[in-house]
C-alpha positions in Angstrom: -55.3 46.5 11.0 -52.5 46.7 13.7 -53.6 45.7 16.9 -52.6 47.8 20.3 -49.9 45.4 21.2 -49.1 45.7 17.7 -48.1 49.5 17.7 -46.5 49.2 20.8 -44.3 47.2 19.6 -43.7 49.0 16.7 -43.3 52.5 19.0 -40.6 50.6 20.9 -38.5 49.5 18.1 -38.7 52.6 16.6 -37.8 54.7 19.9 -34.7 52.4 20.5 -33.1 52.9 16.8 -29.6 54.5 17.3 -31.1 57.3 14.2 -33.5 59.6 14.5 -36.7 58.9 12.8 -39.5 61.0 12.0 -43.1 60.9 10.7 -44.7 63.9 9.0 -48.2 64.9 7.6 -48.5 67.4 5.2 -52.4 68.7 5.3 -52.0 70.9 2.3 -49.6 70.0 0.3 -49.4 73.6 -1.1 -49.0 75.1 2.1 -45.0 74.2 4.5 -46.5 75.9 7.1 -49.7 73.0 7.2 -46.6 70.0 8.2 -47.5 68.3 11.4 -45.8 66.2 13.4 -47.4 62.7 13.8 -44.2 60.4 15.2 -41.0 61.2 16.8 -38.6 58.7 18.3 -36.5 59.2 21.4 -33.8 60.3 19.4 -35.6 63.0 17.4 -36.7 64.2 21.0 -33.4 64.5 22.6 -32.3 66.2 19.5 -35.5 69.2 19.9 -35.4 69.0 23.6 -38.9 68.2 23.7 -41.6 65.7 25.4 -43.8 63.8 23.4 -47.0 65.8 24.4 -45.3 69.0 23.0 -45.1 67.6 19.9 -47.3 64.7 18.5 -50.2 66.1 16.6 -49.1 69.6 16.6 -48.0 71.6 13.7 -44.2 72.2 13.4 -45.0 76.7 12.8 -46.5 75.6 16.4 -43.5 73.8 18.3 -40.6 75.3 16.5 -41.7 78.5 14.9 -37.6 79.2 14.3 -37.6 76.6 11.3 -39.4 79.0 8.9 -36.9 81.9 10.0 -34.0 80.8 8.0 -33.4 79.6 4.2 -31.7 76.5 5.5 -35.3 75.5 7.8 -37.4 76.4 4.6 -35.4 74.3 2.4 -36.1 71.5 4.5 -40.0 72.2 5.2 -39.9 72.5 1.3 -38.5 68.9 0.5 -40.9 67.5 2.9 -43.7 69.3 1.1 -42.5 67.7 -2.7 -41.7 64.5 -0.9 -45.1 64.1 0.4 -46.7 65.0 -3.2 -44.4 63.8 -5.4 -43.0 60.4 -3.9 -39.4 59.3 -4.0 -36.4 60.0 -1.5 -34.4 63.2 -1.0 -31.0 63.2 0.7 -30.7 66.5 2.2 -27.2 66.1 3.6 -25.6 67.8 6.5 -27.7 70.7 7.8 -28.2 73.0 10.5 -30.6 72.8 13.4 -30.8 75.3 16.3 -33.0 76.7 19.0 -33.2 78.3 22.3 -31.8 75.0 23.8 -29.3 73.7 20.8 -27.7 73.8 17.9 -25.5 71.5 16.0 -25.6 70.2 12.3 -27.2 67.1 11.0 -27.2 64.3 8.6 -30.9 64.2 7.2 -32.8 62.3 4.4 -36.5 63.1 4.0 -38.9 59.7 2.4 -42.4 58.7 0.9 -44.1 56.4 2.9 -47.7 57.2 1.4 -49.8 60.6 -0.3 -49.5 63.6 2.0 -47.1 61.4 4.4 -43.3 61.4 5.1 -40.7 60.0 7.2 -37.5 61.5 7.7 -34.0 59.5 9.2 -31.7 62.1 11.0 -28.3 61.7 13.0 -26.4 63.8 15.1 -23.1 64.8 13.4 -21.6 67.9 15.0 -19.0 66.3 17.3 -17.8 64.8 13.7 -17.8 67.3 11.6 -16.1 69.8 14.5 -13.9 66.5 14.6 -13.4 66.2 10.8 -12.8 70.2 10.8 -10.3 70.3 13.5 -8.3 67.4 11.6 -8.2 69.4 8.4 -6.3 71.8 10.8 -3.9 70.2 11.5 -3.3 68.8 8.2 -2.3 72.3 6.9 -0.2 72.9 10.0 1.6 69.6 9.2 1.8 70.3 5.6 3.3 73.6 6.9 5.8 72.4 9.0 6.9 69.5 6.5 7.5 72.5 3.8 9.7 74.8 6.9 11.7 71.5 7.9 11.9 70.9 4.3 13.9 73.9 3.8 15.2 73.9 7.2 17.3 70.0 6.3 18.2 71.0 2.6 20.4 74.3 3.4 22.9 72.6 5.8 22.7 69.7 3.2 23.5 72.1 0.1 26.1 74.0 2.3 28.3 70.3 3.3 27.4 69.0 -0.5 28.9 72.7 -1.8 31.7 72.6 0.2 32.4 68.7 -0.8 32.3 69.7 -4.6 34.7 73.1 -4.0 36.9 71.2 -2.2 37.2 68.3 -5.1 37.5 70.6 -7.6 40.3 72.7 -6.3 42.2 70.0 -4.0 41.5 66.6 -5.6 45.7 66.3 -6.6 46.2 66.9 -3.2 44.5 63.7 -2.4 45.6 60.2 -2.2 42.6 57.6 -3.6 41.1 56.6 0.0 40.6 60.3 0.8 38.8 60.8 -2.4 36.4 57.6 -2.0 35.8 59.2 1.7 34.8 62.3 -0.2 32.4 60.7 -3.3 30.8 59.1 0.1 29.6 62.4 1.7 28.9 63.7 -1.6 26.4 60.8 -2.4 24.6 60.5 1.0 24.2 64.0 0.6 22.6 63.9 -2.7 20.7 60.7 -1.1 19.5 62.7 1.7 18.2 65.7 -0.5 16.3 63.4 -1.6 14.7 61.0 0.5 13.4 64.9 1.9 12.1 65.7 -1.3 10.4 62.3 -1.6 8.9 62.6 2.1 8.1 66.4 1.8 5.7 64.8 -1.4 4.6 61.8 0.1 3.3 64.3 2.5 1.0 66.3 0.2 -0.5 63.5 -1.6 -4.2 64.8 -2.4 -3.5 68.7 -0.6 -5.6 70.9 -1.6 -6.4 69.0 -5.2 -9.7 68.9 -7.4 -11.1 66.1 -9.1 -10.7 66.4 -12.9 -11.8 63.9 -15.8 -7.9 62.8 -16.0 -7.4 61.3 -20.0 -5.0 58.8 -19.2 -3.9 58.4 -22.6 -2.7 61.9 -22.9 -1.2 61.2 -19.3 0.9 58.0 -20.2 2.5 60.3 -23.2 3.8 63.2 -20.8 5.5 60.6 -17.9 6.9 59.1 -21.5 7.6 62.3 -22.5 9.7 62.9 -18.9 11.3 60.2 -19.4 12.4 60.1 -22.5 15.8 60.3 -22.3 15.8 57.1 -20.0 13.9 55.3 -22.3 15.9 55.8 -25.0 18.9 54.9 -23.1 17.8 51.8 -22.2 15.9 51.4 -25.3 12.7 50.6 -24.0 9.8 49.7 -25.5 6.0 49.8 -25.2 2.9 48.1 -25.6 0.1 50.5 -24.5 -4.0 49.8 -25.0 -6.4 52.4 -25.1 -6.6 54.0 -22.1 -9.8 55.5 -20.4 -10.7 58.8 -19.1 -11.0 58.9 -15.6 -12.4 61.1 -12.5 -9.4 61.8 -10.4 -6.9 64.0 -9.4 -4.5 64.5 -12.0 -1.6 65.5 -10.6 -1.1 62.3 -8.2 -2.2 60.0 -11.0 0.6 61.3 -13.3 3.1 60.6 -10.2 1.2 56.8 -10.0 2.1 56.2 -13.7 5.7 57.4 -13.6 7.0 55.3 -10.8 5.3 52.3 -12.0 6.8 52.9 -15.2 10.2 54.5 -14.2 10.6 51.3 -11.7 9.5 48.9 -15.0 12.7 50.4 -16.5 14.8 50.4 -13.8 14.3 46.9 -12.4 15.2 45.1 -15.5 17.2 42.3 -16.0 20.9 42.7 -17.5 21.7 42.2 -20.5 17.7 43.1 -21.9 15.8 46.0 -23.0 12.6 46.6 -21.1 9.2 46.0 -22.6 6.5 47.4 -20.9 2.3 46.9 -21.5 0.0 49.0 -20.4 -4.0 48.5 -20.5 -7.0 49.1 -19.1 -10.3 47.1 -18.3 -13.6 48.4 -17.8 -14.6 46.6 -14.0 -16.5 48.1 -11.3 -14.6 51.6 -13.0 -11.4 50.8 -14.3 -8.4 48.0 -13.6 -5.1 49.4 -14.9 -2.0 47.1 -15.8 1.5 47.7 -16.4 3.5 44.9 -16.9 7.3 44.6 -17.6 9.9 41.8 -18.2 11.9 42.7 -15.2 13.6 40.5 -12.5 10.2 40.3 -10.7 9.7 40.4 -7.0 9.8 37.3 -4.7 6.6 36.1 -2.9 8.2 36.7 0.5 8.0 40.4 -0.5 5.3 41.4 -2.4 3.5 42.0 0.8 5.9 45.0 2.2 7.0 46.2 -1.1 3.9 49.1 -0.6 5.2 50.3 2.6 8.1 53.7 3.0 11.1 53.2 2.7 10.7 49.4 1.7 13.8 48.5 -0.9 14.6 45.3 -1.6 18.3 46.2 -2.9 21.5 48.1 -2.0 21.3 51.7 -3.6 24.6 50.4 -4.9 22.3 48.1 -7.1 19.4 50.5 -8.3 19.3 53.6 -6.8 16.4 55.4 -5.5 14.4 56.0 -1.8 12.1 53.3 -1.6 9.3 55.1 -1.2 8.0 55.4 -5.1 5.9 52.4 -4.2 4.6 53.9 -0.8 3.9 56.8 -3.2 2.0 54.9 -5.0 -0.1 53.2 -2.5 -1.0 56.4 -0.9 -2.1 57.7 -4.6 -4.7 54.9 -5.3 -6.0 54.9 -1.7 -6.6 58.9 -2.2 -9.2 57.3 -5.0 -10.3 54.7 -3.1 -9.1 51.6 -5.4 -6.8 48.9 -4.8 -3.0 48.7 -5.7 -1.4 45.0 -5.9 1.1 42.8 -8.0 1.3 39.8 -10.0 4.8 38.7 -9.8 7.2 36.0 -10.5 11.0 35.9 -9.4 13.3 36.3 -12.4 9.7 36.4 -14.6 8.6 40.0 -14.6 6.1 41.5 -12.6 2.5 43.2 -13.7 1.2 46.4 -11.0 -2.7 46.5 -11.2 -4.7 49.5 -9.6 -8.4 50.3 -9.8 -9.8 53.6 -10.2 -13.6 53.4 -9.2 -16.5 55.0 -10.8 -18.0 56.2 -7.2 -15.0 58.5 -6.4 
């Protein structure tokens, strides 16, 4: 038996937790409307706007009649009830709370402590969720406003690049050889520009407005092949590919992940050599993916950055591109909460892992 000091104690701890905590009996566990309220920290107070006295042994129909008015209070006086009969732990997740004094919404998880008895843990999160709600905002707005500058950079772009061409076509006798080079250079960072703005403009709606599917990466390795067939068979590439799982993800972005890992296998590979590309998987805390190539590697000094926008580590003159299909990337894995990273050797190849965990 717990001595008076004891409990004390106990009451203290209990009232300076940062959660709310709770202690319920139910006297019939056939009856919600029989749930009384044995223990309420300081939190759980605040929360009610109530005093101790107004609520410790009294029954909750008595203290706040307004939880039995609504299906979201019943629902709650309900999991308490099969708690307190039937053991276990229910997470009720976010739910609402309001009366005469206060509303706001709720984390809340109800659990067995012994027959007929409960506890509950409960935390304020309205300022987060209104937070959480008001950033979702302006997501869309910024999505919005990428799309109308989008459009807004490419017509001026397609207008000089138009112009460019017509005046090639029709004029280029007219033309001595610097003149022309001076042309072929607008023409290009034109094209380049187009785009890095198309690159950006998708960078940008990585994960928008996308549902979760069971992605079978097998199938998804043959499309980006597929895509890029004509590259591969102009470089004569060649693959080595395992069998691949299926996955929970979001299919879309992990077809995107797969073709810049591949399309930069090809594209980074050393003269005079055909690319050979592995791809596997290994069953780890989810899944580890890795594609490997025999490509002119990446040096250590760089293997940290090489994640980041608009990171290249050549002249476009060298291999063309943005250097953002790696930033691409990144953003991709992080959207499923795994980790991106190379193995790489200078002048040895390089081998891109990513994870794709089971608790997306």
């Amino acid at each position: 038996m717990l001595n008076p000091l004891d409990i004390e104690i106990l009451t203290e701890t209990f009232d300076d937790l940062p959660v709310g905590v709770g202690i319920f009996e139910v006297l019939d566990l056939n009856d919600i409307k029989s749930i009384r309220y044995v223990f309420m920290n300081k939190v759980v107070l605040y929360e009610m706007r109530k005093e101790r006295e107004e609520v410790f042994g009294k029954k909750i129909i008595e203290v706040a009649p307004e939880a039995y008015e609504h299906e979201g209070g019943v629902l709650v006086m309900e999991t308490y009830r099969k708690v307190a009969a039937e053991g276990g732990s229910i997470n009720l997740g976010l739910v609402e709370y309001s009366n005469h004094m206060v509303a706001g919404t709720y984390e809340c998880s109800v659990h067995h402590i012994r027959d007929n008895y409960v506890y509950i843990m409960l935390r304020n999160v309205t300022e987060l969720e209104s937070t959480k709600n008001d950033l979702e905002n302006k997501n869309k707005e910024l999505t919005q406003f990428a799309y109308i500058v989008s459009h807004d950079l490419k017509e001026p772009l397609n207008t000089i690049s138009g112009f460019v061409q017509l005046i090639e076509d029709q004029y280029q006798k007219l033309f001595h050889q610097e003149a022309q080079e001076l042309f072929s250079y607008i023409s290009n960072a034109t094209k380049r520009m187009a785009r890095l703005i198309t690159d950006l403009l998708d960078y940008s709606g990585i994960g928008q407005g996308k549902k979760l599917t069971c992605v079978d990466c097998d199938k998804l390795v043959e499309v980006v092949q597929q895509d890029l067939a004509i590259k591969i068979k102009e470089t004569n590439t060649t693959f080595d590919i395992g069998k691949l799982p299926e996955v929970k993800g979001f299919e879309t972005e992990l077809r995107l992940l797969f073709q810049n890992l591949i399309n930069n296998a090809i594209k980074f590979c050393k003269p005079g050599t055909s690319p050979k590309i592995s791809i596997h998987a290994k069953e780890q805390d989810g899944w580890t993916f890795y594609i490997q190539d025999n490509g002119i590697g990446i040096a250590d000094e760089h293997k940290d950055n090489i994640f980041s926008v608009f990171q290249r580590l050549h002249t476009t003159s060298e291999y063309e591109g943005t250097g953002i299909g790696l930033a691409h990337c990144k953003k991709i894995i992080e959207l499923h909460k795994g980790d991106i990273g190379v193995i790489s050797k200078e002048g040895e190849g390089s081998t891109f892992y990513f994870t794709i965990p089971d608790t997306l």
